[in-house]
C-alpha positions as CSV (number, residue, x, y, z in Angstrom):
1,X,0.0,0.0,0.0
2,X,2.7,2.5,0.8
3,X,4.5,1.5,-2.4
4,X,1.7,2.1,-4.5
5,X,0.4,5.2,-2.6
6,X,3.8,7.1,-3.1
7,X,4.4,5.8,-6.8
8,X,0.9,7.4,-7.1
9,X,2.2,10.7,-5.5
10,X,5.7,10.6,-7.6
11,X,3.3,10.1,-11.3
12,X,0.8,13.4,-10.0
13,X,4.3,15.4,-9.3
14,X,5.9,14.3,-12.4
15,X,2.5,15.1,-14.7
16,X,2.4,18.6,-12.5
17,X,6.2,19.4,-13.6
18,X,5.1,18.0,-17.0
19,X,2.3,20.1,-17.4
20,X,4.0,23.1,-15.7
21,X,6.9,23.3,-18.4
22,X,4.6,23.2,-20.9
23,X,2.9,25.8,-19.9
24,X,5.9,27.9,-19.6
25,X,7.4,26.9,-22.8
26,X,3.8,28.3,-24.5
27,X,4.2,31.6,-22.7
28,X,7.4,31.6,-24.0
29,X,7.0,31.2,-27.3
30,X,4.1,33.7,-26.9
31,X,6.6,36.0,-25.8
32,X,9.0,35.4,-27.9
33,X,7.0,35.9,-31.0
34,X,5.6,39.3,-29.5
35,X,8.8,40.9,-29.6
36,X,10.2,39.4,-32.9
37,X,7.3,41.0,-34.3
38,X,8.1,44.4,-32.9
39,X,11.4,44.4,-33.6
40,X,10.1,43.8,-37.3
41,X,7.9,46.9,-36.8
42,X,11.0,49.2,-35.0
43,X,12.9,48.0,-38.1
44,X,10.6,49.5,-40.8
45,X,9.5,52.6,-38.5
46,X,13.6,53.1,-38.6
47,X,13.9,52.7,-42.2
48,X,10.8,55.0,-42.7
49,X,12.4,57.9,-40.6
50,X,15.4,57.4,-41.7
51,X,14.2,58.2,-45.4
52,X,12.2,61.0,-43.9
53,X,15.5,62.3,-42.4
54,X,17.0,62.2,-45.7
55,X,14.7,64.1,-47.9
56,X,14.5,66.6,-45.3
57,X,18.8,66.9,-45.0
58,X,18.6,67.3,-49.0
59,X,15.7,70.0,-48.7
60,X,17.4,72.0,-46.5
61,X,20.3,71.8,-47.8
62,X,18.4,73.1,-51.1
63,X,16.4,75.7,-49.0
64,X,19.8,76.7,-47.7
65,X,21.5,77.4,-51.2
66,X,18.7,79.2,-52.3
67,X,18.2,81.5,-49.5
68,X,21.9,82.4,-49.9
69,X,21.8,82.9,-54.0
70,X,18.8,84.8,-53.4
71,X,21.1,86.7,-50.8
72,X,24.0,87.3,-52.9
73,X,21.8,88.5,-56.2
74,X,19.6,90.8,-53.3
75,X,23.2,92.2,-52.1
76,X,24.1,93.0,-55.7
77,X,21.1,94.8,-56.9
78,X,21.6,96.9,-53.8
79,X,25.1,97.8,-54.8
80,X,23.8,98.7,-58.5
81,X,21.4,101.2,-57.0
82,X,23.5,102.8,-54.7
């Protein structure tokens, strides 16, 4: 009787740890799918901004060059009318 009653308790704690690690491996893998999927959407919001950036370097930059042309020809009409 005592044999059988604590190969009955062993079985229940090794189906508990059984069912346990499941369990955690599911959560897991829940997990573990959340953030490869927003890494996937930090990678493509950094690509997007990242263009963004870059158009808006290169329109400066042309805003820049036209201000000071605009400038320059400004300055020189001045000159010719004084």
């Amino acid at each position: 009787m005592n044999g059988k009653h604590a190969y009955e308790m062993l079985m229940q704690d090794l189906t508990a740890q059984v069912d346990q690690a499941t369990t955690d491996r599911e959560e897991k893998s829940a997990t573990k799918a959340k953030k490869l999927q927003a890494r996937a959407d930090a990678t493509g919001n950094l690509q997007d901004t990242t263009t963004t950036m870059e158009a808006d370097v290169k329109y400066l930059s042309d805003l820049t060059a036209t201000c000071e042309q605009k400038a320059s020809d400004f300055e020189s009409r001045q000159q010719l009318r004084a």
